[in-house]
C-alpha positions in Angstrom: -24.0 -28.5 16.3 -21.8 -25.7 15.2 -22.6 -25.2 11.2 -20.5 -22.2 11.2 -17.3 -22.1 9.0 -14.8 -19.5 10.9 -12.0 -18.2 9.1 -8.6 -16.1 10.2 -8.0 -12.8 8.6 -4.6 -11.5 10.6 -2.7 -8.0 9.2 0.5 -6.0 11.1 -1.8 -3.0 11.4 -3.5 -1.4 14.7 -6.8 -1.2 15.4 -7.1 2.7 15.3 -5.9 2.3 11.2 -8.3 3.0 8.4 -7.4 -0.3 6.8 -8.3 -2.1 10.4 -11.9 -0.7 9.9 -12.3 -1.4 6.5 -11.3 -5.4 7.3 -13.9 -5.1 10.3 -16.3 -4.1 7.5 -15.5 -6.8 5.5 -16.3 -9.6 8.4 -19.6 -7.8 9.5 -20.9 -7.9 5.9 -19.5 -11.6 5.2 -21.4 -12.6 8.0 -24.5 -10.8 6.8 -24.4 -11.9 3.3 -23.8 -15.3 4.6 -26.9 -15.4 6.9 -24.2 -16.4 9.6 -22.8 -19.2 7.9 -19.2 -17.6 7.2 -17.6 -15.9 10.4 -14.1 -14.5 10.1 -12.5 -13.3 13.5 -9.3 -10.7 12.9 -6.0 -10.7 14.3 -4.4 -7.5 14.1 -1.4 -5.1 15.4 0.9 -8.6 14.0 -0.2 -11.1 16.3 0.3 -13.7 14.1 3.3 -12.5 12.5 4.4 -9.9 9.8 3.3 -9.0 6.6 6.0 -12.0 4.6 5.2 -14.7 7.8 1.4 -13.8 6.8 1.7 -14.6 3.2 3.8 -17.6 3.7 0.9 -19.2 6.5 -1.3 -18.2 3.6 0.4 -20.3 1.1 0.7 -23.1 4.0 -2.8 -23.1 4.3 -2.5 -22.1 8.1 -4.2 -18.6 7.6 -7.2 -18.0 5.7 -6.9 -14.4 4.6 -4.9 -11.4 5.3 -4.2 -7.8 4.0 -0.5 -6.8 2.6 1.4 -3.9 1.2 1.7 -4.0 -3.1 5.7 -3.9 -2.0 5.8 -6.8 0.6 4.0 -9.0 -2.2 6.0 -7.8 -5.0 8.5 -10.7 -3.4 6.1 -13.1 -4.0 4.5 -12.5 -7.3 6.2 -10.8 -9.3 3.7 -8.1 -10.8 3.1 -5.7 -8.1 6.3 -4.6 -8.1 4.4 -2.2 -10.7 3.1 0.1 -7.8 6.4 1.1 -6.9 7.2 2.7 -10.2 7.2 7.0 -9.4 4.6 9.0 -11.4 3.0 5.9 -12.6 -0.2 7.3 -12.1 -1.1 10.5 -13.0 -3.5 11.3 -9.7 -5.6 9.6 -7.1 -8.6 9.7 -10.1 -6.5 8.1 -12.4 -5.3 5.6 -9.5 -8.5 4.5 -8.8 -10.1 4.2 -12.4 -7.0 1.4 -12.9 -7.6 -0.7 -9.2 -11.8 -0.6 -10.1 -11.2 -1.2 -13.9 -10.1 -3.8 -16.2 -6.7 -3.7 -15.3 -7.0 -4.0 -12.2 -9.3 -6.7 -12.2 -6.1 -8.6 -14.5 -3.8 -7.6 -11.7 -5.9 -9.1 -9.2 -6.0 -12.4 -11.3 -2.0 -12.2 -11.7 -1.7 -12.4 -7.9 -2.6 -16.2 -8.5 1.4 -16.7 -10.2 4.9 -16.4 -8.8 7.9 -15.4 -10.4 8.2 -18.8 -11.6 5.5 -19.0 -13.3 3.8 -21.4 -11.0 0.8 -21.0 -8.6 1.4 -18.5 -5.8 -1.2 -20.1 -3.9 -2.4 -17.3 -2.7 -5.7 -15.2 -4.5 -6.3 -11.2 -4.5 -9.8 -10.1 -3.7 -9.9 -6.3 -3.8 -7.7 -3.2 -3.0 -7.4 -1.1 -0.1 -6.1 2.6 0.0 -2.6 3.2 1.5 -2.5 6.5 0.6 0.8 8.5 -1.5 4.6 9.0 -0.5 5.5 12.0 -0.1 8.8 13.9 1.3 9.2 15.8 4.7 12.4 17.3 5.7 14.1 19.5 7.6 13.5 22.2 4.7 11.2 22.5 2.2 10.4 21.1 -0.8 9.0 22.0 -3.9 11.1 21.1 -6.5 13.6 18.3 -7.3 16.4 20.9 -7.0 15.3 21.0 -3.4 16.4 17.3 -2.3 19.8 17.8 -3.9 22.0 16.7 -1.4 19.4 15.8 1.5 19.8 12.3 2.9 16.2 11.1 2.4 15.3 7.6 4.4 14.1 5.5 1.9 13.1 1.7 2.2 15.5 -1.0 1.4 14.3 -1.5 -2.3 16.2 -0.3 -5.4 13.2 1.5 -7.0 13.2 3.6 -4.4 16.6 4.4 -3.9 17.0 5.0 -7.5 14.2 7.7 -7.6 15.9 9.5 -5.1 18.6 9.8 -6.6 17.1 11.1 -10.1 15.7 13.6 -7.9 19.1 14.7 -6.4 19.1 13.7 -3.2 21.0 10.3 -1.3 19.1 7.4 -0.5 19.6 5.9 3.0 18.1 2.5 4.3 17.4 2.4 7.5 14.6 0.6 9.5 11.2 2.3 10.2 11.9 1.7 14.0 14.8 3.7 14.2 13.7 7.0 11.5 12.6 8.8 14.3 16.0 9.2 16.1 17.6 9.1 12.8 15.6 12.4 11.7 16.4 13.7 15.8 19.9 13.5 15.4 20.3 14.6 11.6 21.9 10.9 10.5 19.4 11.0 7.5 17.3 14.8 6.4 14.1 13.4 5.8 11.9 10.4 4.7 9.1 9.6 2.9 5.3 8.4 3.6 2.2 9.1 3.9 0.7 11.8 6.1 -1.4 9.2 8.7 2.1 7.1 9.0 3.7 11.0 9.5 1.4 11.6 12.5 1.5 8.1 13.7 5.1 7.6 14.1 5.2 11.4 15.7 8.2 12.3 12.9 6.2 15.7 12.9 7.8 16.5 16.3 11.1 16.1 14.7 10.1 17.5 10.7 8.2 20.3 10.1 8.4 20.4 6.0 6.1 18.2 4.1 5.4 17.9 0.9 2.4 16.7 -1.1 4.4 14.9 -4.2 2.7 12.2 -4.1 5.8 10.1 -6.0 4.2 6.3 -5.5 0.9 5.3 -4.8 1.0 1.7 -3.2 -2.3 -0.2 -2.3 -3.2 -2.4 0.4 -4.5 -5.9 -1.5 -7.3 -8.0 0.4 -5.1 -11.9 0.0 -6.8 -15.0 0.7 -5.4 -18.8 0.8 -5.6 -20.4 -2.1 -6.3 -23.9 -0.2 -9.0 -21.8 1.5 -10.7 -20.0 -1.8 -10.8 -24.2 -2.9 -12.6 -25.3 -0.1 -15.2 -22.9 -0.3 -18.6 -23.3 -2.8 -19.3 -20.5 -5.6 -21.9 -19.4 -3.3 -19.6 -18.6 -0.4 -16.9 -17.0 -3.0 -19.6 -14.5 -3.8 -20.6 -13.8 -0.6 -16.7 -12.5 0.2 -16.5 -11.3 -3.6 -19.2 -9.2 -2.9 -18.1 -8.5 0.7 -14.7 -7.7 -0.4 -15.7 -5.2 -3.1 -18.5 -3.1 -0.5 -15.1 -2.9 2.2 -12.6 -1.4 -0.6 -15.8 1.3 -0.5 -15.7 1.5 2.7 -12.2 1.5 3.6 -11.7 4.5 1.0 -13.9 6.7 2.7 -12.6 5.9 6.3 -9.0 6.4 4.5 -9.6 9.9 2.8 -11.5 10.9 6.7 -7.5 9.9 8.4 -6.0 12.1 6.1 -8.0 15.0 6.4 -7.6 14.4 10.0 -3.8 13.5 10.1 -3.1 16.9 7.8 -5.6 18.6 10.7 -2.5 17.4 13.6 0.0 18.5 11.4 -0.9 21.7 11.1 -1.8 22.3 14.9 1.6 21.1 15.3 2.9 23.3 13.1 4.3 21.2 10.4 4.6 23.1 7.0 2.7 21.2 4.0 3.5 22.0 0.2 1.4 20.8 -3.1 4.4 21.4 -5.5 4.1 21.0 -9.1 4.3 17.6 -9.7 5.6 18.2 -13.7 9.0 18.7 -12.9 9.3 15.6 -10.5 7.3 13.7 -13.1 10.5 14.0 -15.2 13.0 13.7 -13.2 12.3 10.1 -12.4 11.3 9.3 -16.6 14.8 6.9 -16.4 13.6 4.7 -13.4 10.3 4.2 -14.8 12.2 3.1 -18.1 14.3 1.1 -16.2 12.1 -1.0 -13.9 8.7 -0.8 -15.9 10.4 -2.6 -18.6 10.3 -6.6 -19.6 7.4 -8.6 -18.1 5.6 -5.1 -16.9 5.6 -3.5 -19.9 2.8 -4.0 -21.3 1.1 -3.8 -17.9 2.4 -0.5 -17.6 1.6 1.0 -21.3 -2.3 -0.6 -20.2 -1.9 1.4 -17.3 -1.3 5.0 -18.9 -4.1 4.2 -21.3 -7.1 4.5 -18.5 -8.1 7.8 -18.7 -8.3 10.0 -14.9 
């Protein structure tokens, strides 16, 4: 008899990403922790549906686990919409001593309530790096005064478009699919991203200006079902606790190697990278922090400035 209890962990990523690796991680050492008891096989490239069709099977109790974007859950619970703000965090140091702190720890918790107020059914395990936006255009920039007038591709979410505008420039939805024959045919100047999703998407045959601005620093969160995280004894929680918290390790290192690696590409290819100072950007966008870090995130976001880099 089979004594094996096998889980689904599905994500909208390939399996050349950083993130794929670091969930690969996290099922090898599940399995080891669990002396083979706990086996988690892993869906990627979207297989079983996108990042919103993921957290709703979640919820459903028809997945077990998955990995999202901080801005795909900010739909469903509420406080993740934090990661959006620009400048919320000070650098990567700062960034990380939140996630592996106390605050982060609450944030994790939080993932457990929806807007409502009621249970999300769904429970955060640990963050994954996604990297920082950044801009690339067809010019450089350094400065805010640089995007004044540039149609920058933003995603359709009013944080963003706001803090493009503070900057100076026009923000343009349009879907990630099409960017790359938007930014061909000069319907939008630039975009925003990080530098592996830069390489990826080949927008570096099309842009040759990027700059290191880092404006928003958005984390991948490890998600499991809430019907799941029931069903399981304390034992087997900390056997993925544990798990969870060695891949986020992992996953960081395998992240930091793709960047190195995707700034290596761009400048073989050519592509002209910036590290502006970030003061002047930093205070450009002071209103739209105001404005969407106010209310429920508040005090979130005052606990936030307090960890020290």
């Amino acid at each position: 008899m089979d004594d094996v209890k096998r889980m689904k962990l599905a994500h909208n990523l390939p399996t050349t990403h950083p993130v794929h690796a670091g969930l690969e991680y996290f099922a090898e050492r599940v399995e080891i922790l669990s002396g083979g008891e706990l086996a988690f096989e892993l869906f990627p490239n979207a297989q079983l549906g996108n990042e919103p069709q993921s957290l709703e099977q979640l919820q459903a109790g028809t997945l077990d686990a998955t990995k999202v974007g901080s801005a795909t859950l900010g739909s469903f619970v509420p406080v993740t919409k934090v990661f959006s703000l620009p400048y919320l965090f000070r650098s990567e140091a700062h960034f990380w001593n939140v996630l592996n702190g106390e605050v982060g720890e609450g944030i994790l918790e939080r993932l457990s309530i929806n807007a409502a107020g009621n249970d999300s059914q769904l429970r955060g395990l640990a963050f994954y790096d996604a990297g920082s936006r950044n801009f690339y255009a067809k010019r450089s920039i350094k400065s805010p005064a640089d995007l004044e007038g540039l149609k920058i591709r933003v995603m359709n979410d009013p944080v963003a478009m706001d803090m493009v505008s503070a900057l100076g420039g026009s923000p343009t939805p349009i879907s990630f699919g099409e960017l790359y024959t938007a930014l061909q045919q000069g319907v939008v100047d630039g975009a925003e991203n990080n530098p592996p999703s830069f390489v990826t998407s080949r927008h570096l045959e099309v842009t040759k200006e990027f700059s290191l601005n880092h404006h928003s620093r958005n984390p991948d969160i490890l998600i499991f079902s809430a019907q799941t995280w029931d069903e399981l004894s304390e034992i087997e929680r900390g056997w993925i606790k544990q798990a969870a918290q060695e891949s986020s390790i992992f996953q960081r290192k395998a992240w930091a190697e793709g960047v190195e690696s995707a700034l290596e590409i761009m400048r073989e290819e050519g592509v002209r990278i910036y590290e502006p100072d970030l003061q002047p950007f930093f205070e450009a966008t002071a209103g739209v922090r105001e404005k969407y870090g106010s209310g429920a995130l508040k005090t979130l976001v005052d606990q936030i400035g307090k960890v020290s880099d």
